[in-house]
PDB file of N, CA, C and O in Angstrom:
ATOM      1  N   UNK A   1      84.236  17.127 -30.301  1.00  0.00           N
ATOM      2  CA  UNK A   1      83.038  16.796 -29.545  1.00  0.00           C
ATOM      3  C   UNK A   1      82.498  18.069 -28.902  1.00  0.00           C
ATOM      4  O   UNK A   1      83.284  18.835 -28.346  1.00  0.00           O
ATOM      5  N   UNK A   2      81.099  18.348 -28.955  1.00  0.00           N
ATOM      6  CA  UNK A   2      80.663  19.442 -28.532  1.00  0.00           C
ATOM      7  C   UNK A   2      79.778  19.429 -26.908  1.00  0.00           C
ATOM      8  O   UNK A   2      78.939  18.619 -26.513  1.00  0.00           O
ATOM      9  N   UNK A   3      80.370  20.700 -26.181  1.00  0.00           N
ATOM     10  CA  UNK A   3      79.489  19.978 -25.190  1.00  0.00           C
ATOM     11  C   UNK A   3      78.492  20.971 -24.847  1.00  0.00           C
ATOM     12  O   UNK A   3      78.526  22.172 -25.117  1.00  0.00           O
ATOM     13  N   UNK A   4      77.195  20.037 -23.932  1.00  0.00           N
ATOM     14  CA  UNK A   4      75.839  20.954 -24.350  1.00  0.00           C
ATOM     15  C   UNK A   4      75.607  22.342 -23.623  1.00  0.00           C
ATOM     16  O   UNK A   4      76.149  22.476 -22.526  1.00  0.00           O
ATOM     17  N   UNK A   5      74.997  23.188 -24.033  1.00  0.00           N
ATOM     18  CA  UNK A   5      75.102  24.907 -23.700  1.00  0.00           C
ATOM     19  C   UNK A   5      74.712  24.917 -21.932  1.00  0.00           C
ATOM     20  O   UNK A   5      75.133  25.582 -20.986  1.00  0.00           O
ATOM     21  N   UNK A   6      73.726  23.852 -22.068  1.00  0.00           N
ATOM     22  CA  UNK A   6      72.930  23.779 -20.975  1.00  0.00           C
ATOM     23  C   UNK A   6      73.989  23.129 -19.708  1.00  0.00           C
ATOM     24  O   UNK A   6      73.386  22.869 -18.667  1.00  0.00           O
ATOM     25  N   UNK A   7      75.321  22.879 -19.705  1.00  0.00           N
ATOM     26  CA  UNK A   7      75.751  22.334 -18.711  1.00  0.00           C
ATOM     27  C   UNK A   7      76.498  23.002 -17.920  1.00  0.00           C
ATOM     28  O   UNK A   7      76.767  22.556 -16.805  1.00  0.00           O
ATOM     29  N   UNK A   8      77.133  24.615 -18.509  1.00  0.00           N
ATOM     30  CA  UNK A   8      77.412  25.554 -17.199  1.00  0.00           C
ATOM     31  C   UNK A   8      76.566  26.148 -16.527  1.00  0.00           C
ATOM     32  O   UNK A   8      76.925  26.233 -15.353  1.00  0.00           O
ATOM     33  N   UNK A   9      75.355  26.716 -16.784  1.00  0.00           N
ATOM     34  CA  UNK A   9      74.539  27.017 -16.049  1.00  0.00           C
ATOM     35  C   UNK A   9      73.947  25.997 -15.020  1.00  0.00           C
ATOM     36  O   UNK A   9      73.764  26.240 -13.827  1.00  0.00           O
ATOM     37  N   UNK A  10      73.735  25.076 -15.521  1.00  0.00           N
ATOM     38  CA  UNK A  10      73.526  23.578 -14.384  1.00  0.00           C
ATOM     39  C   UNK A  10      73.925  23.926 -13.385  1.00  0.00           C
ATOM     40  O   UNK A  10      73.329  24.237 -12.354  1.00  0.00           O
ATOM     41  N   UNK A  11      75.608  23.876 -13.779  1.00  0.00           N
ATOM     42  CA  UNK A  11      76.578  23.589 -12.143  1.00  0.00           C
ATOM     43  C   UNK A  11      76.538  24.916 -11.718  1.00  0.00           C
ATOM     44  O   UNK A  11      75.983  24.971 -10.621  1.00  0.00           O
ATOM     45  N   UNK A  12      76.890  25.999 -12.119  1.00  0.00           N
ATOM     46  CA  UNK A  12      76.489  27.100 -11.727  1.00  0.00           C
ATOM     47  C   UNK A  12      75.236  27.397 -10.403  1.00  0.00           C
ATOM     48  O   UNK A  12      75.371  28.013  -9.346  1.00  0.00           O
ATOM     49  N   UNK A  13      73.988  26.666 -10.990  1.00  0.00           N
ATOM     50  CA  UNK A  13      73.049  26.555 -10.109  1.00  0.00           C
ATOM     51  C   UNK A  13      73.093  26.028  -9.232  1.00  0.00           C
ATOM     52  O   UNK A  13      72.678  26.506  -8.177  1.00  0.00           O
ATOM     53  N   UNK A  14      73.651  24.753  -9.336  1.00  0.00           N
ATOM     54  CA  UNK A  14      73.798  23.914  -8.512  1.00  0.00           C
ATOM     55  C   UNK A  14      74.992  24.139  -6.795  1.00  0.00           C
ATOM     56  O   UNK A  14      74.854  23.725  -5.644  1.00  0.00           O
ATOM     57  N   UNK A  15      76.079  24.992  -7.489  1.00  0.00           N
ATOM     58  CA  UNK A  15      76.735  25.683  -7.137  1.00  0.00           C
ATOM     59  C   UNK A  15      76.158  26.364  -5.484  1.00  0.00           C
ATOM     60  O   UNK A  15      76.105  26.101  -4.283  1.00  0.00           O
ATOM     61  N   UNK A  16      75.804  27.421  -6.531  1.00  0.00           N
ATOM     62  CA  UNK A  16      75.061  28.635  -6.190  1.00  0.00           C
ATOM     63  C   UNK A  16      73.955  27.786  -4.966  1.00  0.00           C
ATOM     64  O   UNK A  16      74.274  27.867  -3.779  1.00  0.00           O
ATOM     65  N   UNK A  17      72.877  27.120  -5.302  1.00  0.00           N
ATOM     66  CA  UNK A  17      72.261  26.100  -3.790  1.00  0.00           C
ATOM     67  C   UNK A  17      72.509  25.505  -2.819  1.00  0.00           C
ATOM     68  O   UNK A  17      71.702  25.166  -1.954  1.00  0.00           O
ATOM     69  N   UNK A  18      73.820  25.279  -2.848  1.00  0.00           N
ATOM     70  CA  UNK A  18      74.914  24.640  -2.171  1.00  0.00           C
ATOM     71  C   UNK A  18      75.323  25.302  -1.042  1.00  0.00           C
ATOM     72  O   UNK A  18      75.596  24.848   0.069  1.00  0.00           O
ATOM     73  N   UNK A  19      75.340  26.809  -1.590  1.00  0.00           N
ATOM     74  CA  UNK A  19      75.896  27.601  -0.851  1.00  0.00           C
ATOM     75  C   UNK A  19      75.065  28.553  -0.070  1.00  0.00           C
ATOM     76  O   UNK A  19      75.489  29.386   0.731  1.00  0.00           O
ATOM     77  N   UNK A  20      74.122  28.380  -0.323  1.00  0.00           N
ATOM     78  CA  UNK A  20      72.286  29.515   0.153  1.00  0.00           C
ATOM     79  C   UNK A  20      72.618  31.000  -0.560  1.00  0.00           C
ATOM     80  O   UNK A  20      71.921  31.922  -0.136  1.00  0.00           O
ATOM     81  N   UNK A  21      73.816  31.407  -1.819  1.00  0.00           N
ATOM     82  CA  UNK A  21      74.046  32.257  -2.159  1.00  0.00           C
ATOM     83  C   UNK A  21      71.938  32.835  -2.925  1.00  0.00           C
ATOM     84  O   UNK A  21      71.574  33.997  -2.746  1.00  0.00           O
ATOM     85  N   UNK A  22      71.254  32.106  -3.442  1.00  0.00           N
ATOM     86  CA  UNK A  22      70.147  32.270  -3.755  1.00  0.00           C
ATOM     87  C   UNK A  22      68.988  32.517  -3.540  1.00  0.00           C
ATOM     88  O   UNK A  22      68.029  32.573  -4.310  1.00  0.00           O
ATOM     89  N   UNK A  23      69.087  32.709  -2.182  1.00  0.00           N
ATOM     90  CA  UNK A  23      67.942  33.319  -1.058  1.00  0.00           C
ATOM     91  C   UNK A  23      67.786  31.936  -0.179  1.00  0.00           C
ATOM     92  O   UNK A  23      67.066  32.285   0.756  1.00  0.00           O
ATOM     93  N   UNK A  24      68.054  30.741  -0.032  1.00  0.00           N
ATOM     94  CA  UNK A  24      67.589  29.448   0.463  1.00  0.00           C
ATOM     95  C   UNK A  24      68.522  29.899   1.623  1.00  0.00           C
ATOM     96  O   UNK A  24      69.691  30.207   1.390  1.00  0.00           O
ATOM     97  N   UNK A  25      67.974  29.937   2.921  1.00  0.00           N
ATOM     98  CA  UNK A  25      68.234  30.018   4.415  1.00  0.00           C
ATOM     99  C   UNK A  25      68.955  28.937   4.540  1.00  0.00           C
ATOM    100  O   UNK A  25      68.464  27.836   4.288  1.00  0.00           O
ATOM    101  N   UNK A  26      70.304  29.091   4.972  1.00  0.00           N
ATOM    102  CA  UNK A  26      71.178  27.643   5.878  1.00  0.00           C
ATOM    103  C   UNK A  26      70.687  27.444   7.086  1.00  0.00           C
ATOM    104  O   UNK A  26      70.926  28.417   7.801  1.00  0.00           O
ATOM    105  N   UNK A  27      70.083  26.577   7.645  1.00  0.00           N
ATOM    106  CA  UNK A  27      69.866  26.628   9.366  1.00  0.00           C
ATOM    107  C   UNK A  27      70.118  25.515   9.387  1.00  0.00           C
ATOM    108  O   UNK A  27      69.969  24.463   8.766  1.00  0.00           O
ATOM    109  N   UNK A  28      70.982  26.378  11.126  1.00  0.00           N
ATOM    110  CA  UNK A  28      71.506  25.047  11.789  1.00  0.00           C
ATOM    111  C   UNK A  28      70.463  23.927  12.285  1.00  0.00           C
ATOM    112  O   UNK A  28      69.252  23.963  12.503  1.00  0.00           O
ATOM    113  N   UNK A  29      71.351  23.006  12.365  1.00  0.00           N
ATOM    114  CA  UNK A  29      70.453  21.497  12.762  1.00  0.00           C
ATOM    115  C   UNK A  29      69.638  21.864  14.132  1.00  0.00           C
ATOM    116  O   UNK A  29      69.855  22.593  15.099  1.00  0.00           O
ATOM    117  N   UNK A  30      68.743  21.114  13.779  1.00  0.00           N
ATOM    118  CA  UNK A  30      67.626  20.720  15.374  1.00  0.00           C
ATOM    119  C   UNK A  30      68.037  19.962  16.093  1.00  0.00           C
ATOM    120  O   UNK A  30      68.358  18.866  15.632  1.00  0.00           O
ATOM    121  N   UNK A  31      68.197  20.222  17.511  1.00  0.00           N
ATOM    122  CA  UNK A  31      68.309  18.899  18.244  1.00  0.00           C
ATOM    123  C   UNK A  31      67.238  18.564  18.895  1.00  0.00           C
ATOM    124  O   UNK A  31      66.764  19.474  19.575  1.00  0.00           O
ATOM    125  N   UNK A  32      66.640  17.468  18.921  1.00  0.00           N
ATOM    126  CA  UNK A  32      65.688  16.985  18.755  1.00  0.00           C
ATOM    127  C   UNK A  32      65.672  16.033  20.303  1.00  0.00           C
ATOM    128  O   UNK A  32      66.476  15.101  20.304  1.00  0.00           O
ATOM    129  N   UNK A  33      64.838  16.207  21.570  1.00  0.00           N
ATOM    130  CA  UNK A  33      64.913  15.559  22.635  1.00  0.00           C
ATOM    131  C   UNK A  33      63.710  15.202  23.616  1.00  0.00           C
ATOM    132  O   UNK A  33      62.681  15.877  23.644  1.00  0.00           O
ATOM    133  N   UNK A  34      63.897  14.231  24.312  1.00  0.00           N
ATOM    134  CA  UNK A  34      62.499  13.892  24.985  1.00  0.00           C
ATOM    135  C   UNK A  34      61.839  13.399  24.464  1.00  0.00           C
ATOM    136  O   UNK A  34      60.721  13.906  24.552  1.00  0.00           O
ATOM    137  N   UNK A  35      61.906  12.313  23.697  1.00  0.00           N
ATOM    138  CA  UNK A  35      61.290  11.578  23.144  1.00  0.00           C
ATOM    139  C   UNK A  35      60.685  10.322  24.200  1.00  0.00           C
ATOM    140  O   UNK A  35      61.236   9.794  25.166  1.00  0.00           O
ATOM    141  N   UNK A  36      59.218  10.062  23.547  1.00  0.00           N
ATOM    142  CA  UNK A  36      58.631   9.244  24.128  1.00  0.00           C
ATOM    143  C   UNK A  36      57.832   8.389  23.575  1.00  0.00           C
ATOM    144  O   UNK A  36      57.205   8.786  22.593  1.00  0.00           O
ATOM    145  N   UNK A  37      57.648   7.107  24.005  1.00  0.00           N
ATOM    146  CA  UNK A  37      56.570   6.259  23.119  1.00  0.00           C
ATOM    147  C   UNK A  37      55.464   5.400  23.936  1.00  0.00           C
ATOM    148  O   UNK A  37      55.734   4.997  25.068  1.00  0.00           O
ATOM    149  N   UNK A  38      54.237   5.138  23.343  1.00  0.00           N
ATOM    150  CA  UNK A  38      53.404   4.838  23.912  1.00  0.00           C
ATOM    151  C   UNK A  38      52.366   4.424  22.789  1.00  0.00           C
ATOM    152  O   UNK A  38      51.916   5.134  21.890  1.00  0.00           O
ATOM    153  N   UNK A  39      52.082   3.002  23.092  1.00  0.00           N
ATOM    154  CA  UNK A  39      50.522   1.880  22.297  1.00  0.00           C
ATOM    155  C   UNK A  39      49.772   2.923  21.776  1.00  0.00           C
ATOM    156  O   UNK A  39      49.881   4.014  22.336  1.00  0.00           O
ATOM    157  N   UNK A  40      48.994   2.811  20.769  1.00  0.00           N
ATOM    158  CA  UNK A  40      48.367   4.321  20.742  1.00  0.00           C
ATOM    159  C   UNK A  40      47.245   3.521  21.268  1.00  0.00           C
ATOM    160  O   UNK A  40      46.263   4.135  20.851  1.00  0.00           O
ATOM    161  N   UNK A  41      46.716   2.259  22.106  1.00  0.00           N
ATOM    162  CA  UNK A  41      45.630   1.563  22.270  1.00  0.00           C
ATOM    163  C   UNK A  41      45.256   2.133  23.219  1.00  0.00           C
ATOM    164  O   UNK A  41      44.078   2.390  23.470  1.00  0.00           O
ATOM    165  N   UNK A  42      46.541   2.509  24.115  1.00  0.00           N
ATOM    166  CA  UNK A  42      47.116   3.180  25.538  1.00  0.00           C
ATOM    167  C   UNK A  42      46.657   4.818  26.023  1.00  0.00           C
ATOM    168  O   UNK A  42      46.513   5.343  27.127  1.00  0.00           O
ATOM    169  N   UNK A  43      46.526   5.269  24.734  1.00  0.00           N
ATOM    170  CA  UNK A  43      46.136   6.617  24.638  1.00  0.00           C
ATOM    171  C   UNK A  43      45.206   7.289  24.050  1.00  0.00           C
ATOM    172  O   UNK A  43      45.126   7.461  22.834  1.00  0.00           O
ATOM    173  N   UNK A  44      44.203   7.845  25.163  1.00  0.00           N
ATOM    174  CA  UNK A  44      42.613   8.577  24.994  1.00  0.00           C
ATOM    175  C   UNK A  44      43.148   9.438  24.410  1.00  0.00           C
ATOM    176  O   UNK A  44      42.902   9.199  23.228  1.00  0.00           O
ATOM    177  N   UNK A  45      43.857  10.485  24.482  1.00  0.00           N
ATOM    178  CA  UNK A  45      43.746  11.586  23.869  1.00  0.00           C
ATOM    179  C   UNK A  45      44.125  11.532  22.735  1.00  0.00           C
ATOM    180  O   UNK A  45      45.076  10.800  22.460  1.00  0.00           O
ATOM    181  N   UNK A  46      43.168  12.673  21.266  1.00  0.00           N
ATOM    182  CA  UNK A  46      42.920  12.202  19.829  1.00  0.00           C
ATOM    183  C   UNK A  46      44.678  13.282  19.774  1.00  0.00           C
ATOM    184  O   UNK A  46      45.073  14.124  20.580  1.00  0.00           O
ATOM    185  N   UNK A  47      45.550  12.604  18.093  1.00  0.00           N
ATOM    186  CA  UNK A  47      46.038  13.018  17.590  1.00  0.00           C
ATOM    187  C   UNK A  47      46.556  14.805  17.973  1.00  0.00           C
ATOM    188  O   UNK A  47      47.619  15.162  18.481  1.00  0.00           O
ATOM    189  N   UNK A  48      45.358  15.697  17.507  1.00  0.00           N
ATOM    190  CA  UNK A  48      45.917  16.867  17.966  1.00  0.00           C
ATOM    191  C   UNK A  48      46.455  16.754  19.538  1.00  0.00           C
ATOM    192  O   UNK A  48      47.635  16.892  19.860  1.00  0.00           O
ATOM    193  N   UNK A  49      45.503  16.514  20.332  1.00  0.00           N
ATOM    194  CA  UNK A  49      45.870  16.790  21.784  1.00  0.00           C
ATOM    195  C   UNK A  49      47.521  16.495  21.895  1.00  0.00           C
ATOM    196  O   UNK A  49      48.303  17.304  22.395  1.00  0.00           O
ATOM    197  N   UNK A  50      48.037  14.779  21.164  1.00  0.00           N
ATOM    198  CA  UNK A  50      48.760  14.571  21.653  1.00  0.00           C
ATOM    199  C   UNK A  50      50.401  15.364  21.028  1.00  0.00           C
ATOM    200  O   UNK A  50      51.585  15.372  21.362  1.00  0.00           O
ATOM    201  N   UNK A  51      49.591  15.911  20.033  1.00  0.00           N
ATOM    202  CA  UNK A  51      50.834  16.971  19.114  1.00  0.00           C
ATOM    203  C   UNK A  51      50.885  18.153  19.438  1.00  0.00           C
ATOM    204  O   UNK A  51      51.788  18.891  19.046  1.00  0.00           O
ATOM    205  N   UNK A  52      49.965  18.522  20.176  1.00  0.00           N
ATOM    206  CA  UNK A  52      50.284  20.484  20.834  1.00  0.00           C
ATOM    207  C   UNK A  52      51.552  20.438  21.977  1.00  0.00           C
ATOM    208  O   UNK A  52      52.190  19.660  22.686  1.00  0.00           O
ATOM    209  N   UNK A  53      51.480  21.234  21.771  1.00  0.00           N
ATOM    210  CA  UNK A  53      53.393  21.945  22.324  1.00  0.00           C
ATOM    211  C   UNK A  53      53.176  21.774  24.556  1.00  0.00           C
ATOM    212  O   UNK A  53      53.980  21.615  25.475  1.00  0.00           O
ATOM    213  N   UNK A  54      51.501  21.947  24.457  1.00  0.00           N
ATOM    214  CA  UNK A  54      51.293  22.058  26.183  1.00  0.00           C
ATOM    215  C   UNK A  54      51.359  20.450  26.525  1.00  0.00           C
ATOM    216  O   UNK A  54      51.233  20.237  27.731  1.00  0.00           O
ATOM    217  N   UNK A  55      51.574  18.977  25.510  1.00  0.00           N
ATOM    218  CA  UNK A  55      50.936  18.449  25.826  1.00  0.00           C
ATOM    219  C   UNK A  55      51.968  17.237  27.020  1.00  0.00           C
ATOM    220  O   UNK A  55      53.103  16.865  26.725  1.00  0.00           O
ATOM    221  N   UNK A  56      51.389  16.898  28.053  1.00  0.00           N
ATOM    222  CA  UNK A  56      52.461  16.304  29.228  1.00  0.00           C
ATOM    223  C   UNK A  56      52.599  14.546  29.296  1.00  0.00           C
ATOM    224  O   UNK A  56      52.019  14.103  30.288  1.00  0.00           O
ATOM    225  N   UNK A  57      53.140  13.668  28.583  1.00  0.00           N
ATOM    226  CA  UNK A  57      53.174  12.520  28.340  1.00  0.00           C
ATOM    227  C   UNK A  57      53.060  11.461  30.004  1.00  0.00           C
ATOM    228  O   UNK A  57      54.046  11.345  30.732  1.00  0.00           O
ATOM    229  N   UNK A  58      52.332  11.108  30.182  1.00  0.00           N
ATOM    230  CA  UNK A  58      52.106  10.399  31.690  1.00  0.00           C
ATOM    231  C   UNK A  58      52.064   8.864  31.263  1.00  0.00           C
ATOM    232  O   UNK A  58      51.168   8.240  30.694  1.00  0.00           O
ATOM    233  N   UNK A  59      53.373   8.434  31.739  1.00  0.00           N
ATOM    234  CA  UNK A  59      53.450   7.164  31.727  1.00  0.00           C
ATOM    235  C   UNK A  59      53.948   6.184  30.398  1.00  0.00           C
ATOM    236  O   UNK A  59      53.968   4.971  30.189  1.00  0.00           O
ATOM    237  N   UNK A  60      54.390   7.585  29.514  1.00  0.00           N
ATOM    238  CA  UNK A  60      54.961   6.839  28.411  1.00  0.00           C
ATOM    239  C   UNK A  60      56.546   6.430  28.248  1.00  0.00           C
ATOM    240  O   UNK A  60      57.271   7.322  28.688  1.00  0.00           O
ATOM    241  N   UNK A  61      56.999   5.712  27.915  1.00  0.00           N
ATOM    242  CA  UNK A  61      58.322   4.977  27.607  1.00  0.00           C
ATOM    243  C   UNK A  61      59.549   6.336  27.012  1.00  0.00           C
ATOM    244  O   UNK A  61      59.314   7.031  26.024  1.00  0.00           O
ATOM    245  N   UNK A  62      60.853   6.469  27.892  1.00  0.00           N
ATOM    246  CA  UNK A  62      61.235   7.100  27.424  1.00  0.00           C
ATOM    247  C   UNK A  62      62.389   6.558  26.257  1.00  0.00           C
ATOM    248  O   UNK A  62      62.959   5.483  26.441  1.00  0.00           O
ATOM    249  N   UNK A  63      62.641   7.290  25.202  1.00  0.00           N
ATOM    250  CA  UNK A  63      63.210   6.537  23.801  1.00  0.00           C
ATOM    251  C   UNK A  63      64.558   7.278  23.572  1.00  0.00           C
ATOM    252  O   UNK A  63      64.213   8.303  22.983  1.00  0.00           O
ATOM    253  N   UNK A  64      66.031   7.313  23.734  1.00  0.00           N
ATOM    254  CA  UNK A  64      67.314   7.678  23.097  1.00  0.00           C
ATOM    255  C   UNK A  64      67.311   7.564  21.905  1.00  0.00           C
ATOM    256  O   UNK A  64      67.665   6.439  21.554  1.00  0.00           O
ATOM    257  N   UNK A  65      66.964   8.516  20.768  1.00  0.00           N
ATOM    258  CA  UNK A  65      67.338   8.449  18.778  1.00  0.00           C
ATOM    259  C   UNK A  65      68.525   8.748  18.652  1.00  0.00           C
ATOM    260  O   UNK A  65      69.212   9.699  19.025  1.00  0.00           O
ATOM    261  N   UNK A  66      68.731   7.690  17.994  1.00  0.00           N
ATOM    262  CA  UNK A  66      68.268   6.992  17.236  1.00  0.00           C
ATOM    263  C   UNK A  66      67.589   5.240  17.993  1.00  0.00           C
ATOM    264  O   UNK A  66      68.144   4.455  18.761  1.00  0.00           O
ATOM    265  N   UNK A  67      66.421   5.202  17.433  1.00  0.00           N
ATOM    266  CA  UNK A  67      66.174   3.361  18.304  1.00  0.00           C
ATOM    267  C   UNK A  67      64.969   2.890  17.459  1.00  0.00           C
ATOM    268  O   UNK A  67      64.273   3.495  16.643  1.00  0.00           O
ATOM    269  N   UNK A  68      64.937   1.287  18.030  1.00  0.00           N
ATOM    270  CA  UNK A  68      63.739   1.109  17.187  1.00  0.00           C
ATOM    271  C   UNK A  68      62.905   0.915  18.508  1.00  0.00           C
ATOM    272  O   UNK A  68      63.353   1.046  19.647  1.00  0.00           O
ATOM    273  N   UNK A  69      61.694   0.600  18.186  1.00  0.00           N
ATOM    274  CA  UNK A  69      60.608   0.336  19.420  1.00  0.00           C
ATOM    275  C   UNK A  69      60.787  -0.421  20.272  1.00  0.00           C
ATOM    276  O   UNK A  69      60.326  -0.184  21.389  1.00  0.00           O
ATOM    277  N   UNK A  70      61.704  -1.874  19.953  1.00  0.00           N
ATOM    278  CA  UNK A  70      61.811  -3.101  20.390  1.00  0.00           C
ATOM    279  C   UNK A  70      63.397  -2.431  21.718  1.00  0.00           C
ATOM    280  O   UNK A  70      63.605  -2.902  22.836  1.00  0.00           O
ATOM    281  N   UNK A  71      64.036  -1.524  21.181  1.00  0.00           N
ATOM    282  CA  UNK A  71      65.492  -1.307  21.856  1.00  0.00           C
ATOM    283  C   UNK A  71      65.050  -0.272  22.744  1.00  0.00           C
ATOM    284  O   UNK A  71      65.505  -0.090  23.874  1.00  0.00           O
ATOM    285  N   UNK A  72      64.044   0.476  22.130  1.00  0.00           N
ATOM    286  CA  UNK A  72      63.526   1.735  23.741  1.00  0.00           C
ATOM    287  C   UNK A  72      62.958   0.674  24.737  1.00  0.00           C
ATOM    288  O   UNK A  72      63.350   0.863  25.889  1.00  0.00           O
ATOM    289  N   UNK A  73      62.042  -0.506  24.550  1.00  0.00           N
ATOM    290  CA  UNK A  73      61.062  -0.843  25.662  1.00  0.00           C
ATOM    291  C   UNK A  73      62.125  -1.971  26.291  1.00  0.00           C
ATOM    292  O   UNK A  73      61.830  -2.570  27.325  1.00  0.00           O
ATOM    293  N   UNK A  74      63.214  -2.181  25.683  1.00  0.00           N
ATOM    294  CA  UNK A  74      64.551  -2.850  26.757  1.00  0.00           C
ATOM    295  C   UNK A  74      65.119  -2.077  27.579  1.00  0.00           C
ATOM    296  O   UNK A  74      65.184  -2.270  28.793  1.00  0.00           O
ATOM    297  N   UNK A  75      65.690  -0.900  26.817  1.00  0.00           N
ATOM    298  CA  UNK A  75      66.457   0.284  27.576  1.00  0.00           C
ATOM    299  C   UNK A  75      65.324   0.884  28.858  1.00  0.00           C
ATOM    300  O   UNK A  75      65.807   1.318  29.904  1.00  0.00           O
ATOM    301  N   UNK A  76      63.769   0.853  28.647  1.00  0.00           N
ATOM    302  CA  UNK A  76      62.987   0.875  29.789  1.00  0.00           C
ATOM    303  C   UNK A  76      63.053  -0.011  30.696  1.00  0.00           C
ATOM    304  O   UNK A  76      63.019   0.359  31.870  1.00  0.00           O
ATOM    305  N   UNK A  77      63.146  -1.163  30.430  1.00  0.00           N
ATOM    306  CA  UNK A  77      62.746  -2.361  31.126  1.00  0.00           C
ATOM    307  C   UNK A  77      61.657  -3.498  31.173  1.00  0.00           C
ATOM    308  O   UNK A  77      61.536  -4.462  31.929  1.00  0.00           O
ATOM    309  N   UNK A  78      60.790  -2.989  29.943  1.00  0.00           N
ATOM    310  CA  UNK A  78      59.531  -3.338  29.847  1.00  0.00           C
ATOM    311  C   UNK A  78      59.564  -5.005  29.061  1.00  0.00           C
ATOM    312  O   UNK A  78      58.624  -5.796  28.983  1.00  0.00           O
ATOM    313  N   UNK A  79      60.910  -5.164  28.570  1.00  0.00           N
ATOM    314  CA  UNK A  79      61.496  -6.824  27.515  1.00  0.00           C
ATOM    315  C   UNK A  79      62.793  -6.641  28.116  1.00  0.00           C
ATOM    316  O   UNK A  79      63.426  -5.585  28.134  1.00  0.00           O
ATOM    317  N   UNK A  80      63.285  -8.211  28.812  1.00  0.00           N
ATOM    318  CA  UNK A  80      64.357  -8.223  29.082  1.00  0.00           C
ATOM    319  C   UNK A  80      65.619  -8.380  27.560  1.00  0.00           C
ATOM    320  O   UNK A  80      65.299  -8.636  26.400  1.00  0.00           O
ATOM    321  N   UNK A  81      66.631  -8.199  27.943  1.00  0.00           N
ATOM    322  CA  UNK A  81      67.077  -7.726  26.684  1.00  0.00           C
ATOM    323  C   UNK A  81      67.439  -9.181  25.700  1.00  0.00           C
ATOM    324  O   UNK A  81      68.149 -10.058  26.193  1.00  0.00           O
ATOM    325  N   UNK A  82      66.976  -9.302  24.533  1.00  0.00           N
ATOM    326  CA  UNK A  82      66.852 -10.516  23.416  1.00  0.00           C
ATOM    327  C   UNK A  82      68.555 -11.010  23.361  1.00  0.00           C
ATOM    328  O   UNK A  82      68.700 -12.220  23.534  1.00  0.00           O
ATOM    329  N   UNK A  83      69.748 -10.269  23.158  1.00  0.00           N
ATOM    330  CA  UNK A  83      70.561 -10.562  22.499  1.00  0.00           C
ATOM    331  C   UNK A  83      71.715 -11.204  24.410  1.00  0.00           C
ATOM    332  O   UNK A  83      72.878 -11.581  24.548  1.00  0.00           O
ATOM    333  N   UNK A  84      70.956 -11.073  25.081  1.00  0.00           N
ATOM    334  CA  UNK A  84      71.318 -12.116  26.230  1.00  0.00           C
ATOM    335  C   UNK A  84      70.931 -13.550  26.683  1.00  0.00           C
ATOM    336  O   UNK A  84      69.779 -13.553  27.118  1.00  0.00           O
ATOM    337  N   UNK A  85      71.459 -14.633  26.715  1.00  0.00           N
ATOM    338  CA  UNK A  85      71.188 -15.811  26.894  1.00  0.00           C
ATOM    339  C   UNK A  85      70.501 -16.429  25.989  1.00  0.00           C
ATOM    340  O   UNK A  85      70.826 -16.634  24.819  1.00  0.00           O
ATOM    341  N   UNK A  86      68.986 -16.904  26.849  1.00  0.00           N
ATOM    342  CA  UNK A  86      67.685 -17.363  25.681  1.00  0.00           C
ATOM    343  C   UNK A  86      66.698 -15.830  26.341  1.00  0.00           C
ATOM    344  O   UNK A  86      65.558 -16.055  26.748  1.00  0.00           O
ATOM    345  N   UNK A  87      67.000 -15.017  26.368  1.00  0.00           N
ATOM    346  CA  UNK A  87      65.834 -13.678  26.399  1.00  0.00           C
ATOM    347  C   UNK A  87      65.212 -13.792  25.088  1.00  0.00           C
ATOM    348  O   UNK A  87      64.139 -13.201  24.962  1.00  0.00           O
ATOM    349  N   UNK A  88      65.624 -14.371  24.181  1.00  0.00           N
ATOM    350  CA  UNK A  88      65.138 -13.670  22.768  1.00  0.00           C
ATOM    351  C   UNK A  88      63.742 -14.594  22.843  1.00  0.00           C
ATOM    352  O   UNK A  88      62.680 -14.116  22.445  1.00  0.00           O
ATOM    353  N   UNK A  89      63.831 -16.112  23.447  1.00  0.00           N
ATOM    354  CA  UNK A  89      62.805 -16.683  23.203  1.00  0.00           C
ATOM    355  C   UNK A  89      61.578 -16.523  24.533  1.00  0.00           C
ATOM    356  O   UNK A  89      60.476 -17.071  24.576  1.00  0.00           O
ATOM    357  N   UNK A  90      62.010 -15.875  25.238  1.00  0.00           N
ATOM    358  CA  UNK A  90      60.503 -15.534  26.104  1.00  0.00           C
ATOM    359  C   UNK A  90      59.490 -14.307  25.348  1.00  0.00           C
ATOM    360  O   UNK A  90      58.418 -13.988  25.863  1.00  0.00           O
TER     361      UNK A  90
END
């Protein structure tokens, strides 16, 4: 059985990416913090404003990631929490 020419160079490459031996930069992870959420119904200011680096969030919900929307606005206080009593049905 013959095997195809094309399959050491593969792993080779593959190898080789793995390792950033190929010019591809390893960087370390981001940590990622201060997260906040807010209705966008809630918020005048357009898109850019609210993505520039100066920009100061007033009055928005603060969020621990990993979460979904429904588990930040409990951990705020804003929904008492669903998976207690009958909370789930108010």
């Amino acid at each position: 059985m013959m095997s195809p020419n094309w399959l050491a160079p593969a792993l080779l490459f593959v190898a080789l990416c793995g390792t950033g031996a190929l010019g591809a930069q390893v960087e370390e992870p981001v940590v990622l913090r201060d997260f906040r959420l807010q209705s966008a119904v809630l918020v005048e200011a357009n898109g850019e404003t609210v993505s520039s680096v100066g920009f100061v969030p007033e009055g928005w919900h603060p969020v621990r990631v990993p979460s979904t929307v429904l588990r930040a606005l409990v951990a705020d206080g804003v929904y008492p929490d669903p998976y207690v009593g009958m909370n789930n049905m108010r």
